[in-house]
Each structure stands twice: as C-alpha cells, then as structure tokens.
VMD Tcl script that builds the backbone (N, CA, C; Angstrom):
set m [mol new atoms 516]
animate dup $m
set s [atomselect $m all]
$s set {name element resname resid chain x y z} {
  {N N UNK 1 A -5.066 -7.791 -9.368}
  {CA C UNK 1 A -5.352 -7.504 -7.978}
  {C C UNK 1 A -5.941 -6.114 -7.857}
  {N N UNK 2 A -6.695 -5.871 -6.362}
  {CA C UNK 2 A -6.984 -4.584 -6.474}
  {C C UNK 2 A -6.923 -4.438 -4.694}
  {N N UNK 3 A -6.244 -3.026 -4.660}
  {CA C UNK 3 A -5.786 -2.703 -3.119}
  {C C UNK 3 A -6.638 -1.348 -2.844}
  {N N UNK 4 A -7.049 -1.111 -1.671}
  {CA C UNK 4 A -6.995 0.322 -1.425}
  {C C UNK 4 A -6.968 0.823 -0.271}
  {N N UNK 5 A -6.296 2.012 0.329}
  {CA C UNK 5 A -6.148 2.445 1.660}
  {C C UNK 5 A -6.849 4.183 1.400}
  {N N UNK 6 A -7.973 4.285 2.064}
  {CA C UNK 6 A -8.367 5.460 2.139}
  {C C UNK 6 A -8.875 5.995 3.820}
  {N N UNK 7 A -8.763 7.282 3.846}
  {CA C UNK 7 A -8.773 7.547 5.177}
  {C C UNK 7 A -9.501 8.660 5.000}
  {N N UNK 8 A -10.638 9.612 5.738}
  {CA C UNK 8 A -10.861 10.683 5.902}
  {C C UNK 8 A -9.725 11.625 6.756}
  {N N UNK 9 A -9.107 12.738 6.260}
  {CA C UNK 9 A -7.898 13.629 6.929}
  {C C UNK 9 A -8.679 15.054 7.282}
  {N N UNK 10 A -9.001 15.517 8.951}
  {CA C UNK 10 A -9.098 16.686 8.516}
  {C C UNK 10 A -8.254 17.657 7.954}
  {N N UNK 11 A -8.711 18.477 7.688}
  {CA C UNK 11 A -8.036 19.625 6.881}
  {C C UNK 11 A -7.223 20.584 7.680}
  {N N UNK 12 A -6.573 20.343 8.282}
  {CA C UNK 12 A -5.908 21.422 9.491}
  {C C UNK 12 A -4.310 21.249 8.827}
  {N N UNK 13 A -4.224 22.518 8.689}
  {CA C UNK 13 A -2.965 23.425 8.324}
  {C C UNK 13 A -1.646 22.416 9.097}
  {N N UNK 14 A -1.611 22.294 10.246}
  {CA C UNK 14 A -0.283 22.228 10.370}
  {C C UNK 14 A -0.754 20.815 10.750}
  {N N UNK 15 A -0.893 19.843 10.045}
  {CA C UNK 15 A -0.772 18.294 10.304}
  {C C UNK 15 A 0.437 18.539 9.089}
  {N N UNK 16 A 1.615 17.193 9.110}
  {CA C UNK 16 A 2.237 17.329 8.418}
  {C C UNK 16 A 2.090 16.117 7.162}
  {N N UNK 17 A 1.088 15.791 6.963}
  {CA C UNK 17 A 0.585 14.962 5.756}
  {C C UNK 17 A 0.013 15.873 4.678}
  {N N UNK 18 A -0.091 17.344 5.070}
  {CA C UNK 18 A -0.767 18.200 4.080}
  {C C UNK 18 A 0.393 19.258 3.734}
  {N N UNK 19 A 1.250 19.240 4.366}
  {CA C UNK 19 A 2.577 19.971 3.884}
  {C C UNK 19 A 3.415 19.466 2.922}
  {N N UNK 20 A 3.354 20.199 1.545}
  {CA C UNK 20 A 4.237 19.899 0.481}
  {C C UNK 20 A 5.630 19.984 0.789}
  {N N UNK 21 A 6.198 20.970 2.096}
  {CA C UNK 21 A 7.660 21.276 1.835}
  {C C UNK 21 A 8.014 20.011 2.784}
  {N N UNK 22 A 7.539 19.766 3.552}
  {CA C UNK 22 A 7.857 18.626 4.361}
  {C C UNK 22 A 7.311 16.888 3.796}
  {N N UNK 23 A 6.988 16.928 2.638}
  {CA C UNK 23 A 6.961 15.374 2.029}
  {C C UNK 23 A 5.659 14.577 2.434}
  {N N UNK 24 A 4.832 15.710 2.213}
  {CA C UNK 24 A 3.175 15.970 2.849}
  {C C UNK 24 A 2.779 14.743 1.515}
  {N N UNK 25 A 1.433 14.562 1.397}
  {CA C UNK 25 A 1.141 13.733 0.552}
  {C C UNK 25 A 0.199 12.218 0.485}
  {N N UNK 26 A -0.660 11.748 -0.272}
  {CA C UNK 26 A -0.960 10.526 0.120}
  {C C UNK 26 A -0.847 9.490 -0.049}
  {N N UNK 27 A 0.060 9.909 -1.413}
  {CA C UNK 27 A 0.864 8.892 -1.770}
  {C C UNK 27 A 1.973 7.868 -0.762}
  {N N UNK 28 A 2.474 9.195 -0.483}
  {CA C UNK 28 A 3.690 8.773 0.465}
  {C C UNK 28 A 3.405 8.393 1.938}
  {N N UNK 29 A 2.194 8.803 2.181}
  {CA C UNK 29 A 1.406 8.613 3.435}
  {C C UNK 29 A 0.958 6.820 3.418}
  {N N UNK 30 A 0.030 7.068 2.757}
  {CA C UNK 30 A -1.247 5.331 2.717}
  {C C UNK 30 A -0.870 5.126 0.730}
  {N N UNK 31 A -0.270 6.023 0.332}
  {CA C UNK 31 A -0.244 4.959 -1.130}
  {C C UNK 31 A 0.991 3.814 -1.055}
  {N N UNK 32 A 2.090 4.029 0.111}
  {CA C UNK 32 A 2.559 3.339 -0.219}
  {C C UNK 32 A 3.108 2.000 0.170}
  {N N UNK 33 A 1.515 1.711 0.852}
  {CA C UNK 33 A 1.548 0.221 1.502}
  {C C UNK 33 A 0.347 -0.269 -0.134}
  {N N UNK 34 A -0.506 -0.119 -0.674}
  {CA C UNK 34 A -1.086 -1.081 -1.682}
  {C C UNK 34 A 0.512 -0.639 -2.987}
  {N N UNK 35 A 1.014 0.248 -3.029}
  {CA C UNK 35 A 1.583 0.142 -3.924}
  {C C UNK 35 A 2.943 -1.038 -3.962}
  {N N UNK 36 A 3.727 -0.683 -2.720}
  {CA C UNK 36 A 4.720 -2.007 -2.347}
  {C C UNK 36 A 3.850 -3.537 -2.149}
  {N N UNK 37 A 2.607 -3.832 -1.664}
  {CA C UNK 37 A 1.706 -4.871 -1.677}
  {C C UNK 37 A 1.621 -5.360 -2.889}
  {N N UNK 38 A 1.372 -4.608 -4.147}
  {CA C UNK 38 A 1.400 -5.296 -5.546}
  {C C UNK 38 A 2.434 -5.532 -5.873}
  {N N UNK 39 A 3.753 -4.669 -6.020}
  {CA C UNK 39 A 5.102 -5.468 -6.406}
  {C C UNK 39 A 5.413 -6.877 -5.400}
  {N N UNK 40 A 5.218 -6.860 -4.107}
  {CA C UNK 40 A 5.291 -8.102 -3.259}
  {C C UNK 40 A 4.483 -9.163 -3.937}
  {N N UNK 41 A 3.334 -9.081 -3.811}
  {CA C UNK 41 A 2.701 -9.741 -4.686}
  {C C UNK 41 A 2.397 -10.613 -6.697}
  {N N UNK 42 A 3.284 -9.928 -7.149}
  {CA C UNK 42 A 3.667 -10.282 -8.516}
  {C C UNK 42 A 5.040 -10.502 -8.220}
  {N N UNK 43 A 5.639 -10.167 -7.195}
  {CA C UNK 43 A 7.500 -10.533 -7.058}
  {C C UNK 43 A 8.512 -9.570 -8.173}
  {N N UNK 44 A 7.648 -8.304 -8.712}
  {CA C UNK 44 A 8.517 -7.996 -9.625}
  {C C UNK 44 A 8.182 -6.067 -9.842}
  {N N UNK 45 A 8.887 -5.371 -10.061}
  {CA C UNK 45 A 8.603 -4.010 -10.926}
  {C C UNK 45 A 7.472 -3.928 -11.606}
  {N N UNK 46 A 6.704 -3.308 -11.448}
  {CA C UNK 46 A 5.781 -2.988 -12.861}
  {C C UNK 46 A 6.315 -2.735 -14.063}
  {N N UNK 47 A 5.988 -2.789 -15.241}
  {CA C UNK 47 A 6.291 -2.586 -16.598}
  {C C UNK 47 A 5.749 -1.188 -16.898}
  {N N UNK 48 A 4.285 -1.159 -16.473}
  {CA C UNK 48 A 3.945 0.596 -16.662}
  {C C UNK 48 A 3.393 0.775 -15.708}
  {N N UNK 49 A 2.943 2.236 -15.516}
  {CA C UNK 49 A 1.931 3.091 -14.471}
  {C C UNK 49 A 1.491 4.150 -14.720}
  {N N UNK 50 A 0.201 3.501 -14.561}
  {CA C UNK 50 A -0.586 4.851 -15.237}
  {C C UNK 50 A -1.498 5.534 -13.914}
  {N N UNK 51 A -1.850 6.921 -13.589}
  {CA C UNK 51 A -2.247 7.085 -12.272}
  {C C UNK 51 A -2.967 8.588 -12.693}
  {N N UNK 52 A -3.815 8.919 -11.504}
  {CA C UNK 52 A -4.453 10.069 -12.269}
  {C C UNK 52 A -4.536 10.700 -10.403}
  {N N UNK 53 A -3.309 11.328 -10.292}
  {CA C UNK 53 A -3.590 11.837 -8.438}
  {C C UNK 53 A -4.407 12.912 -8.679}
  {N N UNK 54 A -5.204 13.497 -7.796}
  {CA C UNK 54 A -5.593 14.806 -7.553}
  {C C UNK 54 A -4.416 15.413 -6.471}
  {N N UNK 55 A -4.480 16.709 -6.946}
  {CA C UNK 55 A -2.945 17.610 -6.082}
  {C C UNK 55 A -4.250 18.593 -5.272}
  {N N UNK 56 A -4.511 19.042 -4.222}
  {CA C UNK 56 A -5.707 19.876 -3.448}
  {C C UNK 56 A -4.626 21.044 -3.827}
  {N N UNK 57 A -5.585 21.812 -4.749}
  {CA C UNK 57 A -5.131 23.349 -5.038}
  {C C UNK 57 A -4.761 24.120 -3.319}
  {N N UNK 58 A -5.449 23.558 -2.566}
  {CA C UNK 58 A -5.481 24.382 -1.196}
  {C C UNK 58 A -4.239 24.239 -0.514}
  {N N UNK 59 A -3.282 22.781 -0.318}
  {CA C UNK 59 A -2.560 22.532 0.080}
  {C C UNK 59 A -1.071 21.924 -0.501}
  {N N UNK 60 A -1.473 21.955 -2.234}
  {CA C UNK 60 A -0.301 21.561 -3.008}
  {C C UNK 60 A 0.452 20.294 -2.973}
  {N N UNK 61 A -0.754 19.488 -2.185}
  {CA C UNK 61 A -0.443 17.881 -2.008}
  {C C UNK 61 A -1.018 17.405 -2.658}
  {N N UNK 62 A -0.873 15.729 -2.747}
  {CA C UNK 62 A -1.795 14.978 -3.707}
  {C C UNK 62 A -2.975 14.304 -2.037}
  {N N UNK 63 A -4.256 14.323 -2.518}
  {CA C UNK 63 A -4.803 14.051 -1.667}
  {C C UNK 63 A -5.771 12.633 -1.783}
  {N N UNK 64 A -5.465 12.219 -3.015}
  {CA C UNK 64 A -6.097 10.706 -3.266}
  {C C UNK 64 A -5.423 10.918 -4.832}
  {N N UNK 65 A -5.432 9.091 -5.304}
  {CA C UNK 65 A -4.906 8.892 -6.614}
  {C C UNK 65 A -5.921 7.647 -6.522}
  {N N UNK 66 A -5.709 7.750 -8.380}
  {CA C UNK 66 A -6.078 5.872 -8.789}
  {C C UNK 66 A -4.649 5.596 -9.740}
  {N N UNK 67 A -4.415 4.653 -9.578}
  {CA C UNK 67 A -3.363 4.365 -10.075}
  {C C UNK 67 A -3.617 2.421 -10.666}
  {N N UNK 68 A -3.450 2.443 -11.983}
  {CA C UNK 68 A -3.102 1.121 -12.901}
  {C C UNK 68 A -1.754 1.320 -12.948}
  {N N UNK 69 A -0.838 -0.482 -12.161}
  {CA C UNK 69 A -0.229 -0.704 -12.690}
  {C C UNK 69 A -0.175 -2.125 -13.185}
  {N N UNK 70 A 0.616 -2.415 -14.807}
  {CA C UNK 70 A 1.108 -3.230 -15.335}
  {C C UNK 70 A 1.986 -3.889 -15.157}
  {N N UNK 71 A 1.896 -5.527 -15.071}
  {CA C UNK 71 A 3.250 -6.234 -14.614}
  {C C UNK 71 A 3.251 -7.419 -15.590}
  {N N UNK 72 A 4.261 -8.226 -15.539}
  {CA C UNK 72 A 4.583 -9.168 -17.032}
  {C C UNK 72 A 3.265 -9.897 -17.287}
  {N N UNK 73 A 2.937 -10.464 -17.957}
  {CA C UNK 73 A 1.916 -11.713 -17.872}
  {C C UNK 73 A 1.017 -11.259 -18.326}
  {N N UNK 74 A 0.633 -9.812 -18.545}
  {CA C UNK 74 A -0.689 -9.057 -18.920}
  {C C UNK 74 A -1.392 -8.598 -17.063}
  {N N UNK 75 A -0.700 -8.963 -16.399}
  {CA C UNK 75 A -1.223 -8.814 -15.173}
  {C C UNK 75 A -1.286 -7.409 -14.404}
  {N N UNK 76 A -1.878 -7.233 -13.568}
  {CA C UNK 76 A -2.394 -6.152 -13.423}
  {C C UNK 76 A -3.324 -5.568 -11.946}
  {N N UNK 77 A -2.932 -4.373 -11.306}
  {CA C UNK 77 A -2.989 -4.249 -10.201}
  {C C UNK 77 A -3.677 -2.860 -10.234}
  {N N UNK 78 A -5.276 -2.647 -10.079}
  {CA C UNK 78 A -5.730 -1.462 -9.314}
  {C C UNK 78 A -5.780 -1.051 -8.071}
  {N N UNK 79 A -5.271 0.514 -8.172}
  {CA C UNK 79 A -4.883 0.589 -6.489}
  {C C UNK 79 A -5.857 2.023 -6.533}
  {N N UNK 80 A -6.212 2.393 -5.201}
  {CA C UNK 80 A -7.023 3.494 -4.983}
  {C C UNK 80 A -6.488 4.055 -3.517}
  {N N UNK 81 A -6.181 5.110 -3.396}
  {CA C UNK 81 A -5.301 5.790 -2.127}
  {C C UNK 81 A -5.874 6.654 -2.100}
  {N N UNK 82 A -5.760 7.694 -0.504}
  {CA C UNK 82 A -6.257 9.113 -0.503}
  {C C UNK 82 A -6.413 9.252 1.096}
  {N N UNK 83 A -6.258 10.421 1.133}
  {CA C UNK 83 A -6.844 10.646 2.543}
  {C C UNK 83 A -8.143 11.994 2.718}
  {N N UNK 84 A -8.676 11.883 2.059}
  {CA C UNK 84 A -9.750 12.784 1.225}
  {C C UNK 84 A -11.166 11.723 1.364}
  {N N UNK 85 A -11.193 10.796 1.275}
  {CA C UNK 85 A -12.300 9.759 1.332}
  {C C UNK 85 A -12.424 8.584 2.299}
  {N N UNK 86 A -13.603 8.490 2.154}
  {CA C UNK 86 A -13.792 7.361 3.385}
  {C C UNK 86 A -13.232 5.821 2.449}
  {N N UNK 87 A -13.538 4.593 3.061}
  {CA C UNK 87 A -12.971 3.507 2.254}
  {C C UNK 87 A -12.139 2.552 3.580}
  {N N UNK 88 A -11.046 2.647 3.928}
  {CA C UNK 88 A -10.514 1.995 4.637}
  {C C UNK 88 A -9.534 1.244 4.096}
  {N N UNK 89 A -9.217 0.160 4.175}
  {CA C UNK 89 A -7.913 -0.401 3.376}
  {C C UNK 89 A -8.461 -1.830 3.083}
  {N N UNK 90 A -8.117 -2.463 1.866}
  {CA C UNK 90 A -8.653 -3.763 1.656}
  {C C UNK 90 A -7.606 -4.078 0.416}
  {N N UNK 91 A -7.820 -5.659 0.193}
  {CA C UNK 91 A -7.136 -6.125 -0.975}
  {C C UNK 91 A -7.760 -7.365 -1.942}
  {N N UNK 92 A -7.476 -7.388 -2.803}
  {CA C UNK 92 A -8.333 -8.868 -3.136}
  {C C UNK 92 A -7.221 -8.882 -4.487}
  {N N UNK 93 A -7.093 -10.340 -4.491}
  {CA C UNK 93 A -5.929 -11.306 -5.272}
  {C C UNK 93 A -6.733 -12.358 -6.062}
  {N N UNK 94 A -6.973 -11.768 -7.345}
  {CA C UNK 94 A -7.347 -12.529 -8.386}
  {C C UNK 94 A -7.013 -13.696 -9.041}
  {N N UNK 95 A -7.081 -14.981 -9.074}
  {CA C UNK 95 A -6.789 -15.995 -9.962}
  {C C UNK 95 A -7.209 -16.456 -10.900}
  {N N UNK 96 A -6.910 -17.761 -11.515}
  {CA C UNK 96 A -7.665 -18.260 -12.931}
  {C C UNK 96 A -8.597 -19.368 -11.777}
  {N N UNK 97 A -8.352 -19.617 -10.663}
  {CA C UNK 97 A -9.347 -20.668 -10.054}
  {C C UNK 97 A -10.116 -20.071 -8.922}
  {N N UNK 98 A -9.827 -18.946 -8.641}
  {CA C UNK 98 A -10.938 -17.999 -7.648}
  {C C UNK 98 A -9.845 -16.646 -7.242}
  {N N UNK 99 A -10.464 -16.277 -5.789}
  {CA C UNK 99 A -9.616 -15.400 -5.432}
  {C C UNK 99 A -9.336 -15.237 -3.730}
  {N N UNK 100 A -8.743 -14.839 -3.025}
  {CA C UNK 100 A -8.603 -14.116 -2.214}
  {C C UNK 100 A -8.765 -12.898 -1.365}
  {N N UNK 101 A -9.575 -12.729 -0.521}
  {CA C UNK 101 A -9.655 -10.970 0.096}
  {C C UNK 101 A -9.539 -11.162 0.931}
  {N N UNK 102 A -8.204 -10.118 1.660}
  {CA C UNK 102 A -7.724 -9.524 2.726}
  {C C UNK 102 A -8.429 -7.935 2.821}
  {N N UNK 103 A -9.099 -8.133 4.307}
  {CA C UNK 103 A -9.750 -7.094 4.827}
  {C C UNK 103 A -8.919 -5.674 5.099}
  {N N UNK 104 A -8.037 -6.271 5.937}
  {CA C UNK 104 A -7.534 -5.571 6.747}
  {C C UNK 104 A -5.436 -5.543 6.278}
  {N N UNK 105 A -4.833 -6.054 5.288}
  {CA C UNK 105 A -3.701 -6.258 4.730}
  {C C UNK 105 A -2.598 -4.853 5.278}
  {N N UNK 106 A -2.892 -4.313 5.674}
  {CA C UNK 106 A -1.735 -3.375 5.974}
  {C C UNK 106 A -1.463 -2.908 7.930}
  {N N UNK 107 A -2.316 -2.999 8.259}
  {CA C UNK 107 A -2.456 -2.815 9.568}
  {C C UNK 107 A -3.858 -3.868 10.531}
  {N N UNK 108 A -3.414 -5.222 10.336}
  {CA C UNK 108 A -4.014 -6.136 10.680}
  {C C UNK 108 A -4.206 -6.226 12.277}
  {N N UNK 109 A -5.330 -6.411 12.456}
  {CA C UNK 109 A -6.017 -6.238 13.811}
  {C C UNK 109 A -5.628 -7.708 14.513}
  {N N UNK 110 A -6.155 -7.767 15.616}
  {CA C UNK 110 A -5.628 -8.840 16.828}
  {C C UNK 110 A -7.083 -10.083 16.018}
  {N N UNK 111 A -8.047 -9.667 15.115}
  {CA C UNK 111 A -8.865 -10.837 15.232}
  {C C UNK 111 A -8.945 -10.622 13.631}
  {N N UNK 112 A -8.007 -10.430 12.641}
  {CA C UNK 112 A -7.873 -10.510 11.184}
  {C C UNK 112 A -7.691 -11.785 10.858}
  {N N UNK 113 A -8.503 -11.703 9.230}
  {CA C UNK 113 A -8.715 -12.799 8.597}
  {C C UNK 113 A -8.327 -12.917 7.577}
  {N N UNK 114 A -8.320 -13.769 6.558}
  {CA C UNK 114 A -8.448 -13.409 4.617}
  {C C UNK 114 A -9.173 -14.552 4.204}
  {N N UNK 115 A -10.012 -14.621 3.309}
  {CA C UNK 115 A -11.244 -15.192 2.821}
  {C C UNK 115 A -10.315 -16.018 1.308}
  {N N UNK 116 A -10.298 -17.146 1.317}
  {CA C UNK 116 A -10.241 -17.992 0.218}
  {C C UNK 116 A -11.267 -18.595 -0.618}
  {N N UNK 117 A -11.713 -17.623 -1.864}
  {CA C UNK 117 A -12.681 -18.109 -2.388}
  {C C UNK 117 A -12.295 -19.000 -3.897}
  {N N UNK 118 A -12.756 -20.020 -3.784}
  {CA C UNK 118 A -13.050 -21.187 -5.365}
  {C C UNK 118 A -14.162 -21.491 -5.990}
  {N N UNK 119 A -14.136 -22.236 -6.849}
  {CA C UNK 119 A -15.431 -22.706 -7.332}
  {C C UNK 119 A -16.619 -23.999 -6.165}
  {N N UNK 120 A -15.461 -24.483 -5.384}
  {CA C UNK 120 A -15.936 -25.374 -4.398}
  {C C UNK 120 A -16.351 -24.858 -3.033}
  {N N UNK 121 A -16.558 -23.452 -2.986}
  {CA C UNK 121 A -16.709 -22.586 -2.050}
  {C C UNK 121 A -15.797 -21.597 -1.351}
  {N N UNK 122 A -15.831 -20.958 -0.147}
  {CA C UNK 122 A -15.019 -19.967 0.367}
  {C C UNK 122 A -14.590 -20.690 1.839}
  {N N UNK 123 A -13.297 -20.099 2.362}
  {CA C UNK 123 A -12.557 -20.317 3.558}
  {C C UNK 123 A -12.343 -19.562 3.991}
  {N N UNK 124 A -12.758 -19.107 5.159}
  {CA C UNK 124 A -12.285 -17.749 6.194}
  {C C UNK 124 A -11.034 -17.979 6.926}
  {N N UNK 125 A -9.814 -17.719 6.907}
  {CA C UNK 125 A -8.702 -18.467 7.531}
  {C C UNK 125 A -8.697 -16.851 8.747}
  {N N UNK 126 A -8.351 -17.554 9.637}
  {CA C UNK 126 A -8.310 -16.119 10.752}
  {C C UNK 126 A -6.621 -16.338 10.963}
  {N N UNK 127 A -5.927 -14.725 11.433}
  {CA C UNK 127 A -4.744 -14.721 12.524}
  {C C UNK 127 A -4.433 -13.683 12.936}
  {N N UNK 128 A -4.005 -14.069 14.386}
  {CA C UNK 128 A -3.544 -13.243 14.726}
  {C C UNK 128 A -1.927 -13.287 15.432}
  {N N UNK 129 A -1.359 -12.218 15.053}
  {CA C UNK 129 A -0.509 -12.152 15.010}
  {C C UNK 129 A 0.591 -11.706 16.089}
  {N N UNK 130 A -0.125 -11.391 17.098}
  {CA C UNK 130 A 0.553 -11.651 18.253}
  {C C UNK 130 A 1.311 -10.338 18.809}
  {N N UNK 131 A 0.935 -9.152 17.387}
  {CA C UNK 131 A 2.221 -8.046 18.115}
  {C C UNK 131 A 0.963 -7.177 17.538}
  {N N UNK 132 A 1.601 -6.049 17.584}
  {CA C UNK 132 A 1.255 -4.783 17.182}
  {C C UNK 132 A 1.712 -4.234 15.769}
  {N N UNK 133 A 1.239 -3.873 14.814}
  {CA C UNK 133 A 1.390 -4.077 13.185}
  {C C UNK 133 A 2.827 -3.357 12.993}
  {N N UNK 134 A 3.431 -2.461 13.845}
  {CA C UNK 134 A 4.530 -1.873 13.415}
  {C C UNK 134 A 5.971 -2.749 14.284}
  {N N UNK 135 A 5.642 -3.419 15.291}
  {CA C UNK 135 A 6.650 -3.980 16.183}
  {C C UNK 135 A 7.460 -4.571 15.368}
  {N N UNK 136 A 7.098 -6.206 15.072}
  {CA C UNK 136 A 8.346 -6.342 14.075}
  {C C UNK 136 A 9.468 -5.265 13.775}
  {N N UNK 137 A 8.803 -4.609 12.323}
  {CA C UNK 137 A 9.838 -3.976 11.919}
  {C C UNK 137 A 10.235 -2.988 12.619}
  {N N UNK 138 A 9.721 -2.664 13.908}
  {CA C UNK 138 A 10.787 -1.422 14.013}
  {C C UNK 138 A 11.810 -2.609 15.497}
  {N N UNK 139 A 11.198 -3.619 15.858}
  {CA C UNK 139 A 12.631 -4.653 16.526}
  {C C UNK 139 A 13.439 -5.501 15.392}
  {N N UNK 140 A 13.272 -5.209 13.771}
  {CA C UNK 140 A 14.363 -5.331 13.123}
  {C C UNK 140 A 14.973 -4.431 12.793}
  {N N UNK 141 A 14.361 -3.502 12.681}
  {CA C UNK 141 A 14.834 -2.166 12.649}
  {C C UNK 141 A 16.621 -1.700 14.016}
  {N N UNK 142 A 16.151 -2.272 15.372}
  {CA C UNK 142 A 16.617 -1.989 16.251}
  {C C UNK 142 A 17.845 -3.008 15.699}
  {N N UNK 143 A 17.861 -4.392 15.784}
  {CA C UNK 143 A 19.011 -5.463 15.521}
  {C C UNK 143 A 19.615 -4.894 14.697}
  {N N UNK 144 A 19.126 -4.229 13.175}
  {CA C UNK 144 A 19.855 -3.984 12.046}
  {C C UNK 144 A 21.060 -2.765 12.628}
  {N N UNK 145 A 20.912 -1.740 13.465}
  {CA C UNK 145 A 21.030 -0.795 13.715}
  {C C UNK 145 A 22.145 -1.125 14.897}
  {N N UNK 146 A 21.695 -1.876 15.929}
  {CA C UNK 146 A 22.427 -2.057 17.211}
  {C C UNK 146 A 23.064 -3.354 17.417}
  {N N UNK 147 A 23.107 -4.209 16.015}
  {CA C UNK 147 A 23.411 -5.476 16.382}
  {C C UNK 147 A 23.629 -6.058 14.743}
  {N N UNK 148 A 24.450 -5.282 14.269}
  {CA C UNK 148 A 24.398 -5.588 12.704}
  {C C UNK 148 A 23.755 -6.438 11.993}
  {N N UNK 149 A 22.622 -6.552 11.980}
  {CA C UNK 149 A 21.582 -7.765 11.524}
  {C C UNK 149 A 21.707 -7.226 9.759}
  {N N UNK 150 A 21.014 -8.374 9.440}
  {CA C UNK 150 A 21.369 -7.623 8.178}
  {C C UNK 150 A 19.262 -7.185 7.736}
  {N N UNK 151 A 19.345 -6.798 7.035}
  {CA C UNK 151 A 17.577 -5.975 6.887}
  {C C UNK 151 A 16.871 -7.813 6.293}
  {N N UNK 152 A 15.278 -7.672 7.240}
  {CA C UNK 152 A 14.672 -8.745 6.165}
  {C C UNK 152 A 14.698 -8.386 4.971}
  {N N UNK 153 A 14.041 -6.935 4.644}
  {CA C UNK 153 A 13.734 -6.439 3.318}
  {C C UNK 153 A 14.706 -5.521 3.143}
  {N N UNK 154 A 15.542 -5.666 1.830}
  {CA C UNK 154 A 16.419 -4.709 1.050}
  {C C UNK 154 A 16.125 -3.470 0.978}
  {N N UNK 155 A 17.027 -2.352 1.451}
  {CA C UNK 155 A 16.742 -0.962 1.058}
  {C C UNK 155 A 16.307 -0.568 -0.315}
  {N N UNK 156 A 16.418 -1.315 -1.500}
  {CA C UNK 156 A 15.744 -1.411 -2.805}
  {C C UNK 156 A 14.838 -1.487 -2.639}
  {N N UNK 157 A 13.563 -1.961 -1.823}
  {CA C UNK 157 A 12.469 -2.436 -1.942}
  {C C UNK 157 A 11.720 -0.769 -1.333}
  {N N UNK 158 A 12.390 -0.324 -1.021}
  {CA C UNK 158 A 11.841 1.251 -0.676}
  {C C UNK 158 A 12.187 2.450 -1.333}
  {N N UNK 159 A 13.091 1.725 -2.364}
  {CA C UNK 159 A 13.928 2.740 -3.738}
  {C C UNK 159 A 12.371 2.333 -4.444}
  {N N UNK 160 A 12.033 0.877 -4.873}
  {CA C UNK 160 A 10.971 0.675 -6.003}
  {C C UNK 160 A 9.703 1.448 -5.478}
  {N N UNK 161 A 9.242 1.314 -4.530}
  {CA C UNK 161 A 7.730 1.964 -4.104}
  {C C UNK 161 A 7.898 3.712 -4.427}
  {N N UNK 162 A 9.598 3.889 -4.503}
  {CA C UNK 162 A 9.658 5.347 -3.946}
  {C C UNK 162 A 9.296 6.063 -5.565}
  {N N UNK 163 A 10.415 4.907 -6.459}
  {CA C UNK 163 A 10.361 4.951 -7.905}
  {C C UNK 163 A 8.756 5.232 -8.524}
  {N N UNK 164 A 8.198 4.324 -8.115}
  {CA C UNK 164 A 6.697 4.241 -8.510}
  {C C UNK 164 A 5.756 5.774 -8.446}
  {N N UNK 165 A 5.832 5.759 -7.037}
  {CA C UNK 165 A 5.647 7.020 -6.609}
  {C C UNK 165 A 5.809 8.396 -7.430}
  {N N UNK 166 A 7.185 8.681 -7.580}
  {CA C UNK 166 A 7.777 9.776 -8.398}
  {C C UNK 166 A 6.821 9.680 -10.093}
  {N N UNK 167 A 6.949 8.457 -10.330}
  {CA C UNK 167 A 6.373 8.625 -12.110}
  {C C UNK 167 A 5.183 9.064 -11.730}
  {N N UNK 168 A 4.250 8.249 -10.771}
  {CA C UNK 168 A 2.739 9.199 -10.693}
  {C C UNK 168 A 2.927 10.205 -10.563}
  {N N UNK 169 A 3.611 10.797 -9.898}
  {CA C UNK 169 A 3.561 12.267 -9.027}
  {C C UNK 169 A 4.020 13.172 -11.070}
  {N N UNK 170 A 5.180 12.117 -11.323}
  {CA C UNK 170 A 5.695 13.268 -12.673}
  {C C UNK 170 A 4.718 13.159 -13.529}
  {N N UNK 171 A 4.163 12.213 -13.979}
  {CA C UNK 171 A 3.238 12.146 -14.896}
  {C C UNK 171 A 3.079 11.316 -15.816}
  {N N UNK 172 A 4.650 11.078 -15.752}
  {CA C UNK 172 A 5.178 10.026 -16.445}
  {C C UNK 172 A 4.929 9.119 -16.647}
}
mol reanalyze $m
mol bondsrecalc $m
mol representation Tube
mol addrep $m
C-alpha cells in the first residue's frame, strides 16, 4: 500500500505543530492517520520500519518523513507525511488482482469516493457519510466517558501508532 497526508504549514512561531516542547511535529500531527491506516489495513504491527524524517533545524520538529513499513507476507506499506509540502492525503491498496484508491481516506468529504480497479475495468463507488469526519468519534468519545460505553477502538491501537512513531523519531 501507499498513503500520504501532506499539508503546506506556515512557518509562524507560535502555532503549536512547530513546538518541540509541546509535542509539535508531523508525525504526530498528519503522520499519524496513514501510519494507523496501514496497521488497520494489514490487521497487524509491522515487523520493521524504516523512515528517514527531516527534523527543521529552525524549529527542532520533524517537518515531513518517508517512512517503509514491513508487515508479514513480504507486505509492505509506503507512507509520505509532512507539513512542509504540498500533496494532500491519498491512499491506494495494492492486490494480486488490481487495486484500490481512496482520495480522500482520512478526512472524507460529503461527496467522497474510492475507485476499484481490476483487470475487467474500474468502479467509482461514492459515500457519503452523513456527519462530519471527527463526530463519530468524539460522540463515542462522549458515551465512553459519560455513559460507560466501552471504546470501538482499544487504547492499544494508539499505544501501536504511538510505538511506530517513537522508532522513526529514535532511529531505530
């Protein structure tokens, strides 16, 4: 698969995406919707990660990465993040019988689509989804909180993206 969320950021001092002491970053900003998108997508941890961020000497953040990661099967997920470049966010899901591209996969618009392509041609499937891209979760957010619901998604699932994260950032 291959994901990417890029954004142009101006450069102004006190936005807090460019502050290192406050958890500034672009990783943690837009890397970490393609990065949780590929573990969702393979259903599992990566095996390795290999990533090459740029840190902006100016602001001591990371301001775009590329990042390979490895998952069982030989399979395999390029991701491209940053808020340093233009790009926008996209995804495409590789198979042995065609593929898939989602335009818009992280913050899907009122008239979003994803394209099913085969050897017998392509399918534009449209939806929309009826809310606003953050509603859901923050009215499960509210039940979990005010009405003991229990979480759709496991607090693990924000330990692994966080995990991921840290090895790029270490080097590791």
């Amino acid at each position: 698969m291959q994901s990417r969320f890029n954004f142009r950021l101006s450069r102004d001092r006190e936005n807090i995406r460019l502050k290192s002491e406050l958890g500034g970053g672009s990783l943690l900003d837009v890397g970490c919707y393609p990065i949780t998108f590929a573990r969702f997508a393979f259903g599992e941890e990566p095996e390795s990660v290999r990533a090459s961020p740029h840190i902006d000497p100016g602001f001591g953040v990371d301001t775009r990465a590329s990042v390979l990661m490895d998952f069982s099967g030989g399979r395999q997920a390029a991701l491209l993040t940053g808020f340093d470049t233009q790009g926008g966010q996209g995804a495409v899901l590789y198979g042995d019988k065609g593929y898939i591209e989602i335009p818009q996969p992280f913050h899907p618009g009122p008239q979003s689509h994803f394209t099913v392509h085969t050897a017998d041609g392509s399918e534009t499937v449209p939806f929309d989804t009826g809310t606003m891209p953050f509603a859901p979760a923050i009215e499960q957010f509210n039940d979990c909180v005010l009405d003991g619901a229990e979480p759709l998604v496991p607090a693990q699932n924000a330990v692994g993206t966080l995990q991921v994260i840290r090895e790029i950032l270490s080097g590791s």
